[in-house]
C-alpha positions as CSV (number, residue, x, y, z in Angstrom):
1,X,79.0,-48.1,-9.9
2,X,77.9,-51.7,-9.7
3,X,74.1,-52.5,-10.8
4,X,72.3,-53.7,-7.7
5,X,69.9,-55.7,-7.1
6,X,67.2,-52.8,-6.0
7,X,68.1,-51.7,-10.2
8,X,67.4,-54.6,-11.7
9,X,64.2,-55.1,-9.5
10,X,63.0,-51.7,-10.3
11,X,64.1,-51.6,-14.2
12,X,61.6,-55.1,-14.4
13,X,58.8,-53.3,-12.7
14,X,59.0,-50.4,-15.1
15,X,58.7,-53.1,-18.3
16,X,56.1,-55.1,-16.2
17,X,54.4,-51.3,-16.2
18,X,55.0,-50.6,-20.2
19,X,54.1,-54.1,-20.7
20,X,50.4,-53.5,-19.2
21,X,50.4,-50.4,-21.2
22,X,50.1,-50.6,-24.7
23,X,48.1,-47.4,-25.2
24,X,47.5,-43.7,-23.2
25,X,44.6,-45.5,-22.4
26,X,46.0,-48.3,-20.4
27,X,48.8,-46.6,-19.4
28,X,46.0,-44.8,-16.8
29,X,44.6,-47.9,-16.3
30,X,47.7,-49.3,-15.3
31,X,48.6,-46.2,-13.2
32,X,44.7,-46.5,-11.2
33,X,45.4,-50.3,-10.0
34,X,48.4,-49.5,-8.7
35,X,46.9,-46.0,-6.9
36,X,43.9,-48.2,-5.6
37,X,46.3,-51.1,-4.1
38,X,48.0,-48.4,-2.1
39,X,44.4,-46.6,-0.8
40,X,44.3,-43.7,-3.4
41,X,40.8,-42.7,-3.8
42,X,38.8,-41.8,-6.9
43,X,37.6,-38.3,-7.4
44,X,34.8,-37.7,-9.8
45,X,35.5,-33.8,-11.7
46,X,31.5,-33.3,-12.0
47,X,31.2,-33.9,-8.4
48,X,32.7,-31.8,-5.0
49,X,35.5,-33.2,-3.4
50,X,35.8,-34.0,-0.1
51,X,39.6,-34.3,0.6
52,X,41.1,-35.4,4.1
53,X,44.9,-34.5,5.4
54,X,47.7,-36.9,4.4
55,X,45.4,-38.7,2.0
56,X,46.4,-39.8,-1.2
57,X,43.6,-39.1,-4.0
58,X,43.8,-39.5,-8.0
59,X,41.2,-37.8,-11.1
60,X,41.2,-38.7,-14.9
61,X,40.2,-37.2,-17.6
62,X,40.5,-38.8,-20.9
63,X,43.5,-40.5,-21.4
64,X,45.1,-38.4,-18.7
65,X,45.2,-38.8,-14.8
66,X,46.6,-36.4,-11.8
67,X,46.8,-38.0,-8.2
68,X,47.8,-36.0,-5.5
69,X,48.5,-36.6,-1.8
70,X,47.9,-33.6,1.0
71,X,50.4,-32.4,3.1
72,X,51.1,-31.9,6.3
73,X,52.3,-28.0,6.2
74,X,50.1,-25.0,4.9
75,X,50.0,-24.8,1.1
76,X,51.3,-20.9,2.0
77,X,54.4,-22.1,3.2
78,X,55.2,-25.1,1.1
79,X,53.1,-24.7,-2.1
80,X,53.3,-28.1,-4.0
81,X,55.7,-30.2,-5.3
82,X,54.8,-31.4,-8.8
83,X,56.2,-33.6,-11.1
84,X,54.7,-34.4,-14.8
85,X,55.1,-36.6,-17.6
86,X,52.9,-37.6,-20.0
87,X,51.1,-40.9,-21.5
88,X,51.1,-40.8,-25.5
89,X,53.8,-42.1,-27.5
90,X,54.5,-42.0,-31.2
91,X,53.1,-44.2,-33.8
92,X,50.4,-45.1,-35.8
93,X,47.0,-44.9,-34.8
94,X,43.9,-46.8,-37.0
95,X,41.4,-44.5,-38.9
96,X,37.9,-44.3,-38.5
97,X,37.2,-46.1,-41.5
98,X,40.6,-48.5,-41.5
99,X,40.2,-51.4,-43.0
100,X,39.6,-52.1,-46.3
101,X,40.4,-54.8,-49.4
102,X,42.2,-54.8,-52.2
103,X,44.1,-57.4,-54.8
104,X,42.5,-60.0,-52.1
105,X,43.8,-59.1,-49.1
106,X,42.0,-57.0,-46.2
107,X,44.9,-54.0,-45.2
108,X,44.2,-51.1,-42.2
109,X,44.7,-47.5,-42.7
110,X,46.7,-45.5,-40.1
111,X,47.4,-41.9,-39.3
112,X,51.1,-41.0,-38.2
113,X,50.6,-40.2,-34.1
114,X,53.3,-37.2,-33.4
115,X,57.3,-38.2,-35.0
116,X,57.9,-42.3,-34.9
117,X,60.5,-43.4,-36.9
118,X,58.5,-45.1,-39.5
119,X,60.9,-47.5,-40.6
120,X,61.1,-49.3,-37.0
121,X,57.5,-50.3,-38.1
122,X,58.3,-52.7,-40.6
123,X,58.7,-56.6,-40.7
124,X,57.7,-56.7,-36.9
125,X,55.1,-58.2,-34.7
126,X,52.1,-55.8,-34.6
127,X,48.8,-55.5,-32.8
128,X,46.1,-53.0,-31.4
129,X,45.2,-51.5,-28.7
130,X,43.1,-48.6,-27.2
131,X,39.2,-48.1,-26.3
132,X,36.1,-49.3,-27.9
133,X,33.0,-47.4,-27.2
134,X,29.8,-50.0,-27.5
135,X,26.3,-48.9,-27.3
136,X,24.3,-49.5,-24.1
137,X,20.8,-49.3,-23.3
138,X,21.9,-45.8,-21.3
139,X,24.3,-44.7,-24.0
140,X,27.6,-45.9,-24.5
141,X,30.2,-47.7,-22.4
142,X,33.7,-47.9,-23.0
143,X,36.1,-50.5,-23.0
144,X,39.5,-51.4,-23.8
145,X,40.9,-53.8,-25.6
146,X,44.5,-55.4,-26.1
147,X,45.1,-58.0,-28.7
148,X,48.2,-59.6,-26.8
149,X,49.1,-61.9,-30.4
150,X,50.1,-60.5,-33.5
151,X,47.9,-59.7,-35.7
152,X,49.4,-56.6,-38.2
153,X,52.5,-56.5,-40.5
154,X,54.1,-54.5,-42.7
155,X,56.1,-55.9,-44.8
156,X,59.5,-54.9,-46.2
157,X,59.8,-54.1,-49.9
158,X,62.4,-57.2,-51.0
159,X,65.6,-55.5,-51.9
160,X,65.0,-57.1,-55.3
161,X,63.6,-54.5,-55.9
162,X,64.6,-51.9,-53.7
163,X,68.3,-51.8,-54.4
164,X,69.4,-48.6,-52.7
165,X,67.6,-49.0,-49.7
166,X,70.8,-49.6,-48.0
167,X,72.3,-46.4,-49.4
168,X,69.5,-44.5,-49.6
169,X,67.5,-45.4,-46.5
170,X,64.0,-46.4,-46.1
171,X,61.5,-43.9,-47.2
172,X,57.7,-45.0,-46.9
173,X,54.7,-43.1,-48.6
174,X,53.2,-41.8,-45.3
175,X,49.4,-42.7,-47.9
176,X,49.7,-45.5,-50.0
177,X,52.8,-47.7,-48.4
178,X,51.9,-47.7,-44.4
179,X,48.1,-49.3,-44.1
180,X,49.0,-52.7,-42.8
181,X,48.6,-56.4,-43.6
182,X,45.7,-57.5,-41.6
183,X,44.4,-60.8,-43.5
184,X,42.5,-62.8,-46.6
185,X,39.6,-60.8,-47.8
186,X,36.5,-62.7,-47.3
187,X,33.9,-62.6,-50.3
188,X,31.0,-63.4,-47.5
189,X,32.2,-60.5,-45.6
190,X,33.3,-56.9,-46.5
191,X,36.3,-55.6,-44.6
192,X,35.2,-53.4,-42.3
193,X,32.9,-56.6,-41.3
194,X,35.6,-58.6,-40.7
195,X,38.1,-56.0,-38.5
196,X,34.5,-55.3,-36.4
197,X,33.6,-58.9,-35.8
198,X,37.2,-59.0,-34.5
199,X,36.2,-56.6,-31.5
200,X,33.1,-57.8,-31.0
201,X,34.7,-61.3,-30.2
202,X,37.3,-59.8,-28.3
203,X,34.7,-57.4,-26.3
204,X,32.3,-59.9,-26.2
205,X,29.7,-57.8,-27.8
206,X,27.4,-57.2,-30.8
207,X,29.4,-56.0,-33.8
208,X,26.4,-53.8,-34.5
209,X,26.8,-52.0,-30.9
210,X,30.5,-50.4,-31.6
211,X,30.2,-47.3,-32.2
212,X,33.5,-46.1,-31.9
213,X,37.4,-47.1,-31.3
214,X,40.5,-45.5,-31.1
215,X,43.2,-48.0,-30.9
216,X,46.9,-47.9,-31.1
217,X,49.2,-49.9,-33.2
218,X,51.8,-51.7,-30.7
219,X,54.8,-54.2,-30.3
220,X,53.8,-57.3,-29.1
221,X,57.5,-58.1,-28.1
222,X,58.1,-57.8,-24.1
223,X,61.0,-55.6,-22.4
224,X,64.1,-57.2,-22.3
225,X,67.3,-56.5,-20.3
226,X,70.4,-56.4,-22.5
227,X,74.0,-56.0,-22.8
228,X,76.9,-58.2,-21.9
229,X,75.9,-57.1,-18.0
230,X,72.2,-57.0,-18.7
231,X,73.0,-53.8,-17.9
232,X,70.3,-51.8,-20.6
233,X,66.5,-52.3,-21.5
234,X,64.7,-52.3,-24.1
235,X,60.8,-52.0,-25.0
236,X,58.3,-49.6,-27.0
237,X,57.3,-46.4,-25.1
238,X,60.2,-46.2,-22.9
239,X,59.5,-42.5,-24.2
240,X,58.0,-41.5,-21.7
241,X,56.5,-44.3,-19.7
242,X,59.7,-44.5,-18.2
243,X,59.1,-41.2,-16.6
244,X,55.3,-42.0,-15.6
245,X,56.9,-45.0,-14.0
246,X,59.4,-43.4,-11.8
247,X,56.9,-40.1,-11.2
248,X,53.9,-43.2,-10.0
249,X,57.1,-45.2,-8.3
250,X,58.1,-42.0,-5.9
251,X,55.2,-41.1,-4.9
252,X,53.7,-44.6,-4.1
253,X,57.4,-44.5,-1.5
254,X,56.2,-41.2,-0.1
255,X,54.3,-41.3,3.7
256,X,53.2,-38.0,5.5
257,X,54.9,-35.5,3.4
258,X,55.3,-31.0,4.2
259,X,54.6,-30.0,1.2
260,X,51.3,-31.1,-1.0
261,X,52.7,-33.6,-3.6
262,X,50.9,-34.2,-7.6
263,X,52.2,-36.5,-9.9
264,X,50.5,-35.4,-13.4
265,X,50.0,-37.8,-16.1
266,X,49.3,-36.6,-19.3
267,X,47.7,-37.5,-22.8
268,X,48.5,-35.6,-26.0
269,X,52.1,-34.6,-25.6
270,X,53.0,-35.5,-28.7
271,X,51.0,-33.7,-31.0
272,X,51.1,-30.2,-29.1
273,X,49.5,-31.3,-26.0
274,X,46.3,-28.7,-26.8
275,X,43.5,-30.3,-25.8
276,X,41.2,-31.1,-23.2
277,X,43.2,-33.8,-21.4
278,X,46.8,-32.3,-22.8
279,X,49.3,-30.4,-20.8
280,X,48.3,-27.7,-22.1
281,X,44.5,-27.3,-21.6
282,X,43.2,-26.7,-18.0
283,X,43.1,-30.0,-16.3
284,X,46.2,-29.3,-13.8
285,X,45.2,-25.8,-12.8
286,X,41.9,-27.0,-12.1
287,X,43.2,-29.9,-9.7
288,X,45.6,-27.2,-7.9
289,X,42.3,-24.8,-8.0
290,X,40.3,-27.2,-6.4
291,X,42.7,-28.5,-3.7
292,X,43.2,-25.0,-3.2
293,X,39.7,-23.9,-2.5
294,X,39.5,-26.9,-0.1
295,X,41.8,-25.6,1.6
296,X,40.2,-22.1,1.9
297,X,42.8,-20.2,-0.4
298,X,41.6,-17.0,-1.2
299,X,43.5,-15.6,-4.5
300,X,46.3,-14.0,-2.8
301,X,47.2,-16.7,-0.6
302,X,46.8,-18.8,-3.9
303,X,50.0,-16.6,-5.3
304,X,51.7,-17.3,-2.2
305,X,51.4,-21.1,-2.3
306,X,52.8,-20.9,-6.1
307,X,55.5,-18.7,-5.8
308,X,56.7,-21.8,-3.0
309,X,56.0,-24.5,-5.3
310,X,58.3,-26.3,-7.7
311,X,57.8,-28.1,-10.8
312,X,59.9,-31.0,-12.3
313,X,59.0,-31.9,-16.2
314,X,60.2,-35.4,-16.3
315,X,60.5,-36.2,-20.4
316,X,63.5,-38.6,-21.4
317,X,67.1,-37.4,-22.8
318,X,68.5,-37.7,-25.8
319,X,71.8,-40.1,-24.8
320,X,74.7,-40.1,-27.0
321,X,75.3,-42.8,-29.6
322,X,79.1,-43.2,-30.4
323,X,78.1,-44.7,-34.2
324,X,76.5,-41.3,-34.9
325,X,79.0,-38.6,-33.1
326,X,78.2,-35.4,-35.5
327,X,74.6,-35.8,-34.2
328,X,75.7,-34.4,-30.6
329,X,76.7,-31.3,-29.1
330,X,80.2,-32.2,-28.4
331,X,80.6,-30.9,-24.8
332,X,77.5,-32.0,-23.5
333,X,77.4,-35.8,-24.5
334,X,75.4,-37.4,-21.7
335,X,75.6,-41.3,-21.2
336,X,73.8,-44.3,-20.4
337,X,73.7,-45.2,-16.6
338,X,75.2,-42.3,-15.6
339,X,72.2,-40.7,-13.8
340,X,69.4,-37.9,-14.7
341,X,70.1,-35.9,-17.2
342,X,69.0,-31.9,-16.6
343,X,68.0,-30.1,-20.0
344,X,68.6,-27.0,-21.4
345,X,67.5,-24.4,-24.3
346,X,67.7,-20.8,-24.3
347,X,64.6,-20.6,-26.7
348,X,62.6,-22.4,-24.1
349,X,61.6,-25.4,-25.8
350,X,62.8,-26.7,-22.4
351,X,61.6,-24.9,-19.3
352,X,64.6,-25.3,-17.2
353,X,66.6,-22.1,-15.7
354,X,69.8,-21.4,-13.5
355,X,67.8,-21.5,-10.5
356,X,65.5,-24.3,-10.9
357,X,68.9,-26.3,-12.6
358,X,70.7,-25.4,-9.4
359,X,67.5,-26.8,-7.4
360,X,67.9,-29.9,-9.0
361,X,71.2,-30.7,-8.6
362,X,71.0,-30.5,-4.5
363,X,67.7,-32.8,-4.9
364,X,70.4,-35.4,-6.6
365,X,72.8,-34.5,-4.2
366,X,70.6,-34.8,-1.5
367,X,69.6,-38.8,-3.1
368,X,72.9,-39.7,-3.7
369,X,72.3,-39.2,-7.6
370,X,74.2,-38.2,-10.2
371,X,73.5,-35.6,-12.5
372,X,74.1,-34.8,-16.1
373,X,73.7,-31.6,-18.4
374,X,71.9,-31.3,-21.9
375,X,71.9,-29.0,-25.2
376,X,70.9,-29.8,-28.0
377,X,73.1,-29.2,-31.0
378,X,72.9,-25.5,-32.5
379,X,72.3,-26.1,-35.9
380,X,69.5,-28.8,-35.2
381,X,65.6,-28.4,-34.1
382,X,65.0,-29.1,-30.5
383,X,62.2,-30.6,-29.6
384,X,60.2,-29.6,-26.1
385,X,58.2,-30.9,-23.7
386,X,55.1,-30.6,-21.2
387,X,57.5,-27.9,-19.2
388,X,57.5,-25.0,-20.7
389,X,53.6,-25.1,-21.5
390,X,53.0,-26.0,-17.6
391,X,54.7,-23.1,-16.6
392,X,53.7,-20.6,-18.5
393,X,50.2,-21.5,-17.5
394,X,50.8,-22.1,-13.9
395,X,53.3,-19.3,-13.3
396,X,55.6,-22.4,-11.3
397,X,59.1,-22.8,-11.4
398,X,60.0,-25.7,-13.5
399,X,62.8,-27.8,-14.6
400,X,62.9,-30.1,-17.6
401,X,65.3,-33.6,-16.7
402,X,65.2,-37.5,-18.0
403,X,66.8,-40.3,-18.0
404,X,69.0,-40.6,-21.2
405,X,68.4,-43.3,-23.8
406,X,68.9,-44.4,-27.2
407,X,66.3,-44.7,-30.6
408,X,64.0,-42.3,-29.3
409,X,60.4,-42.2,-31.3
410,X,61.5,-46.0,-32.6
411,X,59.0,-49.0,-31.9
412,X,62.0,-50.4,-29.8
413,X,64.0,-47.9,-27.7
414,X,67.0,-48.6,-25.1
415,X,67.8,-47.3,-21.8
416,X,70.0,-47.8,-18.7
417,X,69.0,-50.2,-15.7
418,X,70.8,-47.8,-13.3
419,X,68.8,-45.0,-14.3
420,X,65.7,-46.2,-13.7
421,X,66.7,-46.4,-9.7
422,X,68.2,-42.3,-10.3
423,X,65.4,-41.3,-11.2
424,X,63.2,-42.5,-8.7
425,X,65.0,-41.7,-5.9
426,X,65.6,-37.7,-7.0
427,X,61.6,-37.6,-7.6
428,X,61.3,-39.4,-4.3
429,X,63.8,-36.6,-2.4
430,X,61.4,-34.1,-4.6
431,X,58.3,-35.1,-2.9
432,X,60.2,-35.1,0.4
433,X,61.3,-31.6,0.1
C-alpha cells in the first residue's frame, strides 16, 4: 500500500511530539498543551469535580496524566472505552549526588532506568532533561528543564585497547564505566558546584534554592524519516511515545461519542509500574471511581458499567529483523508497515485473550487496518506490559497490541511511517465504538 500523504503528515507529528518530550515529565507536558488547545479542562485530585456531558477533561499525577471525555450513552450500557500507554522510557537517569571529579575532569553518575541497551549510549550526543524542584518562599516549585545542546558523552574505549570488542561485544561496568563526561574540573569550584550553577543558569534561579532534580539522560538528535522511500522513522522513545501519540491523536479526532472514552498515560512502566503514578497503583480506578460517582453509580451499577467496558494496552511490538532470524518465533514474524500488531502469551505477561483478540480484529476491520499476530519465542523471556496489571485491578477486558519496530530499549529505535496512521485510526474506531 502506497505511503500517503495523511502518513507522512502524521509520522512528523509523532517525532514533533517525542521531540518536545525528552522526559515522562514533558511527555505530560507535551500531552496538556495539546488537551488545553482543544478545550480539555484541568481537574485538580484534592478538589471535587464538577464534570459536564460531552466534555473532554484531563488529571495528573506525577509524571502520569488520564484525560477523559463523557459520553453520550449511560455508563450501564456502554461502560468505557479505555486505551493506555505509558510515559517512561529506558535509560539512564542522574543520581542524587552525580557529579563529581576525578584525574581533572568533572564526570556524572547515573542509575540504569528499567533495560536500555547500554551500548547505544556511547560516542553520542547527550543531554538532560527532567524536573528541578527550587525553593520558594511557600515551599517549593517545580520546573523543568531541557538542555536542547549537548552537553554529556561517553566515550568509546579505542579498540587499541579493546581488541575483541568486535567479537566479543561491548560490555560496560554498570559502576565504574557508565558516569559520563561532563567537563574540566574547576579548582575554584567543586563539582557538584559546577553541574548546580548549570541549572541555576538554565532555571534562572539561585543555585542555593535547588533542592532537588530528577533529570533524564537524552539524544539530542531529532526524528528522522528513512529508507530509500522515507518510508521508516527513527528517534529515542519511540518505545512507547509512539503509543501515547496515537492514544492523544484518536481521541483529540473523537466528537460526541456513546460510550465514555479515557486515554491513560502512565509513568513507571518500566521498572514494574508499582507506584503512586504507575499502572499499577490506584490512579486509573480512582478516575473511573470518580466519574462514576458523578454519575450517581451505586456499586452494582458500577459492575455493570465494567463488565461493558473494554480495554486496549497500547505498548510497541517486537518487529522482525531479517539479520537476526533465530531471534523470532518463526510463524509469527510480524513486519514493518504492515499494520498493528495484536500480542499474545499464555503466561499473561500480555493481557490479550480469544475474545478481546477477536474484538480487535473487527475494530481494524471496521478502520480499514490491518492486523498482525505476536508470540514471543518459547525458549526466550517475554517481557509485559501495563495490560495485564490494569486488568487484574480493574476486572476489564483488555487486549495488549503495538505497532511493530526495530532496536527496542536502544537510544535510537526504528519504526514504520504507515503504522503510525494504523494505529490511530483503530484507536480512533475504538473510541467510536
Amino acid at each position: 500500500m502506497p505511503i500517503t500523504s495523511e502518513d507522512r503528515a502524521h509520522a512528523q507529528d509523532l517525532l514533533n511530539f517525542i521531540d518536545a518530550s525528552p522526559s515522562p515529565w514533558h511527555a505530560v507536558d507535551t500531552i496538556t498543551q495539546r488537551l488545553q488547545a482543544q478545550g480539555f479542562v484541568p481537574l485538580q485530585e484534592k478538589l471535587r469535580w464538577k464534570l459536564e456531558s460531552g466534555k473532554g477533561y484531563y488529571v495528573v499525577r506525577g509524571a502520569s496524566l488520564i484525560t477523559f471525555m463523557i459520553g453520550q450513552q449511560p455508563l450501564t450500557d456502554t461502560g468505557f472505552r479505555m486505551i493506555g500507554a505509558h510515559t517512561d522510557s529506558p535509560g539512564l537517569r542522574l543520581k542524587t549526588n552525580a557529579a563529581h571529579a576525578s584525574d581533572g575532569v568533572v564526570r556524572l553518575g547515573v542509575e540504569i532506568y528499567g533495560g536500555p541497551i547500554l551500548a547505544t549510549f556511547t560516542d553520542r550526543d547527550l543531554s538532560l532533561a527532567g524536573r528541578v524542584n527550587v525553593r520558594t518562599a511557600q515551599g517549593f516549585e517545580s520546573y523543568l528543564i531541557n538542555f536542547r545542546q549537548p552537553l554529556l558523552r561517553l566515550p568509546n574505549l579505542a579498540i587499541h585497547m579493546n581488541k575483541d570488542v568486535n567479537e566479543q561485544g561491548l560490555k560496560l561496568n554498570k559502576q565504574t564505566e557508565l558516569p559520563l563526561l561532563f567537563g574540566i574540573a574547576d579548582d575554584t569550584l567543586s563539582a557538584r558546584e559546577q553541574f548546580l550553577n548549570l541549572l541555576a543558569d538554565e532555571l534562572k534561579v539561585k543555585a542555593a534554592d535547588i533542592l532537588t532534580y530528577e533529570l533524564n539522560v537524552c539524544d539530542t538528535q531529532a526524528g528522522a524519516f528513512w529508507g530509500v522511500e522515507q518510508e521508516f522513522i527513527a528517534n529515542s522513545q519511540l518505545d512507547n511515545l509512539a503509543s501515547c501519540h496515537a492514544a492523544l491523536t484518536a481521541l483529540l479526532a473523537t466528537s460526541a461519542p456513546a460510550a465514555t472514552c479515557i486515554a491513560a498515560f502512565f509513568d513507571h512502566e518500566e521498572v514494574g509500574s508499582e507506584s503512586t503514578a504507575g499502572a499499577g497503583g490506584s490512579f486509573a480506578g480512582d478516575v473511573i471511581e470518580r466519574i462514576s460517582l458523578w454519575m450517581g453509580l451505586d456499586d452494582e451499577q458500577q459492575h455493570c458499567a465494567a463488565a461493558h467496558s473494554f480495554f486496549i494496552s497500547a505498548d510497541m511490538a517486537h518487529a522482525y529483523q531479517p539479520n537476526f532470524p533465530n531471534a523470532y518465533e518463526p510463524n509469527h514474524h510480524v513486519m514493518v508497515n504492515a499494520g498493528p500488531v495484536i500480542k499474545t502469551n499464555s503466561n499473561q505477561r500480555y493481557s490479550t485473550d480469544a475474545d478481546t483478540a477477536a474484538r480487535f480484529i473487527t475494530l481494524c476491520e471496521s478502520a480499514g487496518v490491518p492486523y498482525q499476530n505476536y508470540t514471543h519465542r518459547t525458549d526466550l523471556g517475554c517481557g509485559s506490559t501495563i495490560g495485564p496489571v490494569v486488568a487484574a485491578s480493574l476486572g476489564i477486558a483488555s487486549v495488549d497490541v503495538g505497532s511493530p519496530m526495530w532496536a527496542m530499549h536502544s537510544l535510537r529505535e526504528s519504526a514504520g511511517v504507515q503504522d503510525v496512521a494504523y494505529m490511530i485510526k483503530v484507536m480512533k474506531a475504538t473510541f467510536g465504538s
